[in-house]
VEXDREN-2710 file (C-alpha; in Angstrom, 1 decimal):
% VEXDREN-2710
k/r/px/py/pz
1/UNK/0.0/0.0/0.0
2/UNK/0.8/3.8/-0.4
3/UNK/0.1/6.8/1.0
4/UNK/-1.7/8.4/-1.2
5/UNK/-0.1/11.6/-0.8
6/UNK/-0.6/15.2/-2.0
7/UNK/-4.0/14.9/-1.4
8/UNK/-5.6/16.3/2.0
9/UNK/-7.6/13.0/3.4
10/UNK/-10.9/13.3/5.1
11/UNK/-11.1/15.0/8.5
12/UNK/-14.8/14.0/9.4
13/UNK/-14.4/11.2/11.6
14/UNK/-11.5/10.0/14.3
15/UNK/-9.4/6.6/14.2
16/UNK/-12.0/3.6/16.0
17/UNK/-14.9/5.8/14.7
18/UNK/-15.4/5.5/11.1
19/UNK/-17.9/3.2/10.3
20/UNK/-16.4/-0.2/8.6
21/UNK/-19.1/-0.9/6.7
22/UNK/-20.0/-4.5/4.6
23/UNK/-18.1/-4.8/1.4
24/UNK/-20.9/-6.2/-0.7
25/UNK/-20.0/-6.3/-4.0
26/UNK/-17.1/-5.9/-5.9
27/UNK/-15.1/-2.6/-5.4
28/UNK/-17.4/-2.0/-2.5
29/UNK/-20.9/-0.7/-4.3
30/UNK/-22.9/-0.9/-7.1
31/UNK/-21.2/2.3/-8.9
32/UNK/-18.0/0.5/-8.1
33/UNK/-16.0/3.3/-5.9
34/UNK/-13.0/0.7/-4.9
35/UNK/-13.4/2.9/-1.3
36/UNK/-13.5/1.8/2.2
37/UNK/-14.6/4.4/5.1
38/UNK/-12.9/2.1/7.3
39/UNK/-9.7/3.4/9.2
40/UNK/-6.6/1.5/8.2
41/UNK/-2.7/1.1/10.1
42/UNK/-0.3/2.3/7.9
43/UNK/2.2/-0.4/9.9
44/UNK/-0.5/-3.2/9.6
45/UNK/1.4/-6.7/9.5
46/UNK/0.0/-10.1/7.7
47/UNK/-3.3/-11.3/10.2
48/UNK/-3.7/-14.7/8.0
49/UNK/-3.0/-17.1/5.5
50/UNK/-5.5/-19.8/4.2
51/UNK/-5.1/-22.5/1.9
52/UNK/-8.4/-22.6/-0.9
53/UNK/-8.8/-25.3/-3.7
54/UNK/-7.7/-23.1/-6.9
55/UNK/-6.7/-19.9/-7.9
56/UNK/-8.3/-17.3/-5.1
57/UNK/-10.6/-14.4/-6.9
58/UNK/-12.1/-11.5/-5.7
59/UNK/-13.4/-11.3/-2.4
60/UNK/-16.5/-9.8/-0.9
61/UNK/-18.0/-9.4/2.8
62/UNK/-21.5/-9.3/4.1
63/UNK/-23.7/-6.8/6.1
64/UNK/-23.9/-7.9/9.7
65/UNK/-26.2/-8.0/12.7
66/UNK/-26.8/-8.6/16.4
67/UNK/-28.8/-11.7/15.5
68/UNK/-25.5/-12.9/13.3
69/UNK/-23.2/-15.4/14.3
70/UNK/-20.1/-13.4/12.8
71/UNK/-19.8/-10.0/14.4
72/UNK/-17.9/-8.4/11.6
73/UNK/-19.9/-10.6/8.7
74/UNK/-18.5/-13.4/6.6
75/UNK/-15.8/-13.2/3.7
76/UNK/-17.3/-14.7/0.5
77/UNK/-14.7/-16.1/-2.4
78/UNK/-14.7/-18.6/-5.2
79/UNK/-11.6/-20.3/-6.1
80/UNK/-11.4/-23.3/-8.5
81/UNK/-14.9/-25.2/-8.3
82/UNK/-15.9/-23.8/-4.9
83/UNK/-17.4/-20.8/-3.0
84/UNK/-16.0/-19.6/0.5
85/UNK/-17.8/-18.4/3.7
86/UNK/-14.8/-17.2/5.6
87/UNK/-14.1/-16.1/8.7
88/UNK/-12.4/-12.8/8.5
89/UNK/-10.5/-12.9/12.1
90/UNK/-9.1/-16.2/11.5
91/UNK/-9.5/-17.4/7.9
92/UNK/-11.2/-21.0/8.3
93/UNK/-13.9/-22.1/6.0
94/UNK/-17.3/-21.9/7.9
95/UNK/-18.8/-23.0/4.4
96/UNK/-18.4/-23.9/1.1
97/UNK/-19.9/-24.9/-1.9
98/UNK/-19.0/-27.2/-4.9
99/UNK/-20.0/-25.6/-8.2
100/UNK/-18.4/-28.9/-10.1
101/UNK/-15.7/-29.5/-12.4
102/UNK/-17.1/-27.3/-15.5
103/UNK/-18.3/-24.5/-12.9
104/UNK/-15.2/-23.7/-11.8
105/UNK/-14.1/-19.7/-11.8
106/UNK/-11.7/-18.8/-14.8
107/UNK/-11.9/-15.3/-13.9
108/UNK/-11.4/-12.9/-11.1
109/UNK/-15.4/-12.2/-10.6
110/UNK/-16.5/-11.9/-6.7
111/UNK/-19.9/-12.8/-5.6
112/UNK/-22.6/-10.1/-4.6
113/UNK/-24.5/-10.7/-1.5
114/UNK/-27.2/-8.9/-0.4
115/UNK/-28.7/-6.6/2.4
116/UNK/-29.1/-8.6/6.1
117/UNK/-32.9/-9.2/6.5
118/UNK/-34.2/-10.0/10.0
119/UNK/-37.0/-11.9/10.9
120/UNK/-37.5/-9.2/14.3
121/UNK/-36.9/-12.1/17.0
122/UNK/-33.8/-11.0/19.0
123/UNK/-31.7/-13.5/19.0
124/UNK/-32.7/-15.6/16.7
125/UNK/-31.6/-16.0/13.4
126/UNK/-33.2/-18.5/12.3
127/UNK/-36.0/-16.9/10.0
128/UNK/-33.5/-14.0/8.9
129/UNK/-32.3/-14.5/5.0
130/UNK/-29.3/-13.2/3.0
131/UNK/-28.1/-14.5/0.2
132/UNK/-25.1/-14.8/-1.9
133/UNK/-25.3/-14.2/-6.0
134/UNK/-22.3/-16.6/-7.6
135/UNK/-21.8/-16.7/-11.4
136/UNK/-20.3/-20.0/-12.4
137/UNK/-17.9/-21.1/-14.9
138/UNK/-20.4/-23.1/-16.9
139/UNK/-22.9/-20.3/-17.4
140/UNK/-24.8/-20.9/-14.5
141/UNK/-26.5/-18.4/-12.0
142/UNK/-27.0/-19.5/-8.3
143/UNK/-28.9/-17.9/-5.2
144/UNK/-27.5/-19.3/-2.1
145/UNK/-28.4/-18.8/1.6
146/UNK/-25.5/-16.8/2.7
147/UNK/-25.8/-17.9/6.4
148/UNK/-24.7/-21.9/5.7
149/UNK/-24.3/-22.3/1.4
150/UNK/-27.2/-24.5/1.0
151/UNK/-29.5/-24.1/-2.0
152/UNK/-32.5/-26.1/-0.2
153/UNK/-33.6/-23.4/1.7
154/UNK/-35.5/-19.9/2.0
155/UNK/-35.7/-19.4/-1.7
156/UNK/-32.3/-20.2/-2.9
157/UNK/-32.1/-21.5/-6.3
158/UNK/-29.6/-22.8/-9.7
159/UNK/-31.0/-20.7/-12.9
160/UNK/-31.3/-22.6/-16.6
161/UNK/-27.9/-22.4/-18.1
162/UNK/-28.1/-18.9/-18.8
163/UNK/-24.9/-18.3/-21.0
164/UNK/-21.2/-19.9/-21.8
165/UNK/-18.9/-18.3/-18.7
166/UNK/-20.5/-16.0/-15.9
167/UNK/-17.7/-16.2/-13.7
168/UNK/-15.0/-13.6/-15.4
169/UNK/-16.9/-10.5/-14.5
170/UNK/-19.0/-10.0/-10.8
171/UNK/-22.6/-9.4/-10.7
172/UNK/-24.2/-6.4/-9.4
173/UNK/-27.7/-5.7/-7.7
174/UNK/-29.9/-3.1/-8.9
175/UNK/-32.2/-1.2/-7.2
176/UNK/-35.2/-3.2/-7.3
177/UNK/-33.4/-6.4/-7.1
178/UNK/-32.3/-7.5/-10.3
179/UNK/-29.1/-9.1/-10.8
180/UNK/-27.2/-8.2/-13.6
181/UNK/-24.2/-10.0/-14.7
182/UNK/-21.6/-10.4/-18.2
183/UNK/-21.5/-13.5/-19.6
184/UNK/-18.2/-14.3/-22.0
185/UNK/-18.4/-15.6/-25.0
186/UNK/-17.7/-15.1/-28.9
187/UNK/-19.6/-12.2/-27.8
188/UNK/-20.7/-10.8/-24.6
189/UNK/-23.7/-10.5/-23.1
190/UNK/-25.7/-8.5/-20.2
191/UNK/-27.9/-10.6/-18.8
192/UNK/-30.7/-9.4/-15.8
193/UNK/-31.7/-11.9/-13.8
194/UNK/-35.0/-12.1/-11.7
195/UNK/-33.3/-13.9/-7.8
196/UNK/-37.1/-15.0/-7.1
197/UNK/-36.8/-18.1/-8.6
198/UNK/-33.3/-17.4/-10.6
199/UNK/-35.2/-16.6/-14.1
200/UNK/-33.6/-14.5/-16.9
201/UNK/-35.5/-11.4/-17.6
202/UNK/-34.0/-10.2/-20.8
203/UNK/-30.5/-10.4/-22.2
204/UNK/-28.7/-8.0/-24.4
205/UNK/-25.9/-8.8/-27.2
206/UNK/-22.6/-6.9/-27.8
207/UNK/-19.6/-7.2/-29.0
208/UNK/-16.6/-9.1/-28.9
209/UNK/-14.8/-8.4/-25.3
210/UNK/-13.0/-10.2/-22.7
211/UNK/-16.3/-11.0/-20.2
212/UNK/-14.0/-9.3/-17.9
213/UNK/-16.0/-5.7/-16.9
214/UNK/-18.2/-6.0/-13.9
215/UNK/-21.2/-3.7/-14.4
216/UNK/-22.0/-0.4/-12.8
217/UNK/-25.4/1.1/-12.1
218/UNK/-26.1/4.4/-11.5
219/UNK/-29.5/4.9/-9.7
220/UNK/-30.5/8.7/-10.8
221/UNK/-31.9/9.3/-7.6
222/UNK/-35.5/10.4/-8.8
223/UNK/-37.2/7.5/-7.6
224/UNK/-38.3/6.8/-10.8
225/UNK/-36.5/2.7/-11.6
226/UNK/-36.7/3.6/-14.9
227/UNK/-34.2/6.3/-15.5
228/UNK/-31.2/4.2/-13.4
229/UNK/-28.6/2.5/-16.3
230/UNK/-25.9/0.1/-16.2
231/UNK/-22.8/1.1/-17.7
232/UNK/-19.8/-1.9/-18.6
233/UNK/-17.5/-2.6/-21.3
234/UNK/-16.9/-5.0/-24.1
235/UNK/-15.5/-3.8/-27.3
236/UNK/-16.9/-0.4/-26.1
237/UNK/-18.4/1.2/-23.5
238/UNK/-22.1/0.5/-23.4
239/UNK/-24.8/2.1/-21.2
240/UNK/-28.3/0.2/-20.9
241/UNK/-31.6/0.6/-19.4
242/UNK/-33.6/-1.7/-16.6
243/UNK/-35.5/-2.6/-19.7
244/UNK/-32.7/-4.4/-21.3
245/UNK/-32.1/-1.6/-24.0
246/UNK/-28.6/-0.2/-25.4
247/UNK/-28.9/4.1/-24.3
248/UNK/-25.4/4.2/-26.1
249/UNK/-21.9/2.9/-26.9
250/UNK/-18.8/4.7/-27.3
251/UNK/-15.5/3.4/-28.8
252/UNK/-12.6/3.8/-26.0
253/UNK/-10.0/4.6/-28.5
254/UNK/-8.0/7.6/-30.5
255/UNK/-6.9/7.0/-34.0
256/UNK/-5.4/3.9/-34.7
257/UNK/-5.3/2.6/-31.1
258/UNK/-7.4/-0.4/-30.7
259/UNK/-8.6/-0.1/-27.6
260/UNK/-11.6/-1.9/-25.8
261/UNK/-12.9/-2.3/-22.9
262/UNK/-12.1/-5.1/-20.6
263/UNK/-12.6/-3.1/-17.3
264/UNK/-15.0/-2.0/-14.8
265/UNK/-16.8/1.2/-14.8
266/UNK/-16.6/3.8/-11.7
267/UNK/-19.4/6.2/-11.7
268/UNK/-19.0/9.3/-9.9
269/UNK/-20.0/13.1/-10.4
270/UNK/-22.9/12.1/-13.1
271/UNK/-19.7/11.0/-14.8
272/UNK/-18.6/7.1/-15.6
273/UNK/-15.0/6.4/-15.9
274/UNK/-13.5/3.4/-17.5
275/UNK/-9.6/2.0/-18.5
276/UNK/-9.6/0.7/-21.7
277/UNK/-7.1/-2.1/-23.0
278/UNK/-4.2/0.2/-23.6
279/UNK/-4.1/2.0/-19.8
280/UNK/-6.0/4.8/-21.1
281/UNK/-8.4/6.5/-19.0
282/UNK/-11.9/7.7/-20.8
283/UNK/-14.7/9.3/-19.3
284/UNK/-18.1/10.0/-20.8
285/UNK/-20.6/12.4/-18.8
286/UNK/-23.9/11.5/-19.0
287/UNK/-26.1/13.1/-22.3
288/UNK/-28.9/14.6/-22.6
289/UNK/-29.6/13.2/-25.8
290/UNK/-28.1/9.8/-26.2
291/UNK/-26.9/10.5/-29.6
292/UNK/-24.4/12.8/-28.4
293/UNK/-22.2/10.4/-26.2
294/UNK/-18.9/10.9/-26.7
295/UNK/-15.8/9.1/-24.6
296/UNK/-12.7/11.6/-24.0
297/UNK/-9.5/10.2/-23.1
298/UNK/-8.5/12.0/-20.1
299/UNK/-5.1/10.9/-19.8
300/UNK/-2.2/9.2/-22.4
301/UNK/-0.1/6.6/-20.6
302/UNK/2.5/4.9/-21.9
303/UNK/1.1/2.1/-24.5
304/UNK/0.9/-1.4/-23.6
305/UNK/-1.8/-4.4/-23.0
306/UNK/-4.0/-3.8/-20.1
307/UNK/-6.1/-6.6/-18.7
308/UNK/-9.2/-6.6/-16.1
309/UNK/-7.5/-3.9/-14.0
310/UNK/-9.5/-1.3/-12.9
311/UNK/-10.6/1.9/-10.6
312/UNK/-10.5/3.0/-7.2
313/UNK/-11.7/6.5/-5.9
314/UNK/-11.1/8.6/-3.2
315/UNK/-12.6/11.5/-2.0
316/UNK/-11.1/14.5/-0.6
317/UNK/-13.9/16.5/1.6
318/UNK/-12.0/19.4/2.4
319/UNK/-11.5/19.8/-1.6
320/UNK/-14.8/18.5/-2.8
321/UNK/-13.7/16.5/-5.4
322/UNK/-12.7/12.6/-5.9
323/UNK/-9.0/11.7/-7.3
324/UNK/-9.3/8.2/-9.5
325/UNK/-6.6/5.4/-9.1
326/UNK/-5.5/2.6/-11.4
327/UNK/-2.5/0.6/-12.1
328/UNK/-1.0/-0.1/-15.8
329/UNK/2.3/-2.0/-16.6
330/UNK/4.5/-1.1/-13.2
331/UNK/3.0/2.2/-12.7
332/UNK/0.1/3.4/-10.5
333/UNK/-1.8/6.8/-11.1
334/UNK/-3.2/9.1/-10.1
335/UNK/-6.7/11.2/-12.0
336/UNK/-7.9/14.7/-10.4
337/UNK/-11.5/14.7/-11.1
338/UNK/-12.2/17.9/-10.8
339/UNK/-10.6/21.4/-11.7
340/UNK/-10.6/24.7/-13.9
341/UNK/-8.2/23.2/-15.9
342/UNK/-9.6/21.0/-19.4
343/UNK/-10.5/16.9/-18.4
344/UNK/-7.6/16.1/-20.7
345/UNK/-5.3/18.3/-19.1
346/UNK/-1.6/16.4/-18.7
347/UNK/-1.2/18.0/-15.3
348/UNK/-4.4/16.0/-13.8
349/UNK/-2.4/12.9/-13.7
350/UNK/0.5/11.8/-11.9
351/UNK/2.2/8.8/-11.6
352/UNK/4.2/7.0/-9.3
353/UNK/7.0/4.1/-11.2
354/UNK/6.9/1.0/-8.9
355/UNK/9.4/-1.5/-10.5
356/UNK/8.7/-4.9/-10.9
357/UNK/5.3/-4.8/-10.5
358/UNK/2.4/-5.5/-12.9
359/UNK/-0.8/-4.2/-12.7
360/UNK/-2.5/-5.7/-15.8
361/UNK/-5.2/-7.2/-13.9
362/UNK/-4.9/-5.6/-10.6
363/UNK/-7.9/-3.3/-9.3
364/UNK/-6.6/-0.8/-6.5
365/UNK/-8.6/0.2/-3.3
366/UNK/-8.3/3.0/-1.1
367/UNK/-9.1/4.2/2.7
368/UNK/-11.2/7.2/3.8
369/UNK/-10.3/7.7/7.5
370/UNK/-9.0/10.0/10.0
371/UNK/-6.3/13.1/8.9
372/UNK/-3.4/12.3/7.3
373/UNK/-4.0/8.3/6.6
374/UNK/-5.2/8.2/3.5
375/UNK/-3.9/5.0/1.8
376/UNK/-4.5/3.2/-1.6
377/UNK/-4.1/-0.7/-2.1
378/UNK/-2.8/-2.2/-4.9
379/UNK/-1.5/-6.5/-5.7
380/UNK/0.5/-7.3/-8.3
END
């Protein structure tokens, strides 16, 4: 991790105060922020190691509750044929489930699991439901009670094979419920899915991409379901409504570059970022008048292929204004989001060289605490 440096970190809240909050879905949120609220130790050591059955993707954790076993919720992970119900103090399996041989994640795609429901007895969890949202590796879509991984039980459910791979990108949950996931194939697909009963409501074509862009939505805040989208990438950047119909698509690339995207979207400031395949970063503000969407690349980095890596913000309150992270080739950087100066102004970004690393398909995430801790996360 870094400091994140030249940047004044929030002041609203003290060390042990900040909420924590549940991580539940990927990059934190359905517009994807890649931001935490919770307050981390710059000299934080290694808690745990755990040994999983395959290649470990990307993690989520759930909401929690008095009536819940697990005071600071459950970690959720597939790796190889199985999903993981971790303990996040310790790291032992408390569940897992088998998703078989041909089910088995090929991508880095987390689960999504939902809001904690309970039943109103104190005490008793028995009648109070969440649920876990897996994509599989065969096309498959599964609802599973998030409490013990069974699919017997309060509702849970398999779908119909609903597409070729599922498990590249991570679904999201929209506001009235819908899942919506990317499927990967010879070309990609948006598919909604009812969770009562795990039926397909409508699925939308596109182009060729790499299945690997998780989708975003962006809930207008009207109250009206209709005017939310979902914004994700294949070989452009598409926008679509809850109806299952393509608002627009832009091409993420200047001139000759042939650029795509395999990413995922970050929405912030009516504005929806995205890296394509080159490093670049593009952002589109959203039209009026669909016809007029345009992508502008906002920054040039140096040229070379970029895989499922994507965006982290982080918000400065004393500035009003969100700075966007993302790591390309063995370089992380850094996007001011707002200022005088024009989007595609050279001095917005800055970068910081980290040799040896490789960020092709490593997604950052950053911290929101107390003064002067402001940190951003990055694997390679």
């Amino acid at each position: 991790f870094l400091n994140i440096g030249d940047v004044t970190p929030p002041n609203d809240c003290n060390p042990g105060l900040c909420p924590a909050g549940s991580w539940s879905m990927f990059q934190g949120g359905v517009t994807r922020p890649g931001s935490s609220e919770a307050v981390m130790d710059p000299g934080a050591a290694l808690l745990w190691t755990t040994k999983l059955a395959g290649d470990v993707r990307s993690a989520v954790i759930s909401p929690t509750d008095s009536d819940f076993p697990w005071p600071r919720g459950l970690v959720y992970v597939k790796a190889g044929r199985y999903v993981y119900a971790l303990n996040p103090d310790s790291g032992t399996t408390v569940w897992s489930f088998d998703l078989g041989v041909a089910g088995a994640a090929t991508g880095q795609g987390a689960p999504a699991v939902t809001d904690y429901k309970n039943s109103g007895t104190p005490g008793d969890p028995v009648d109070d439901e969440m649920y876990l949202y897996v994509g599989s590796g065969d096309g498959y879509f599964y609802k599973l009670n998030a409490f013990d991984g069974r699919m017997d039980t309060n509702q849970a459910c398999k779908s119909a094979k609903l597409g070729t791979n599922l498990s590249k990108a991570s679904p999201v949950i929209g506001r009235d419920g819908t899942v919506y996931l990317v499927d990967d194939a010879a070309i990609d697909h948006l598919i909604a899915v009812d969770p009562v009963g795990c039926k397909q409501k409508w699925v939308v074509n596109l182009g060729a991409g790499a299945g690997t862009s998780s989708p975003a939505y962006w809930d207008r805040g009207d109250g009206n379901n209709a005017n939310d989208r979902i914004f994700f990438g294949a070989d452009k950047l598409y926008s679509v409504t809850v109806w299952g119909g393509i608002d627009w698509a832009v091409s993420l690339k200047v001139a000759a570059d042939s650029g795509t995207a395999p990413t995922t979207p970050l929405v912030v400031n009516n504005t929806v970022y995205v890296v394509n395949s080159v490093g670049d970063l593009y952002w589109v503000q959203f039209p009026g008048d669909p016809a007029t969407a345009t992508a502008m690349r906002v920054s040039n980095v140096p040229p070379g292929a970029h895989g499922s890596g994507s965006l982290a913000a982080y918000f400065d309150i004393v500035l009003s204004e969100y700075y966007l992270y993302w790591g390309h080739l063995s370089v992380l950087y850094q996007y001011e989001t707002i200022s005088p100066d024009p989007p595609d102004d050279p001095s917005r970004t800055i970068s910081r060289p980290l040799p040896g690393a490789s960020f092709s398909d490593s997604t950052p995430v950053t911290t929101n605490p107390a003064a002067n801790q402001g940190l951003v996360f990055i694997g390679s």
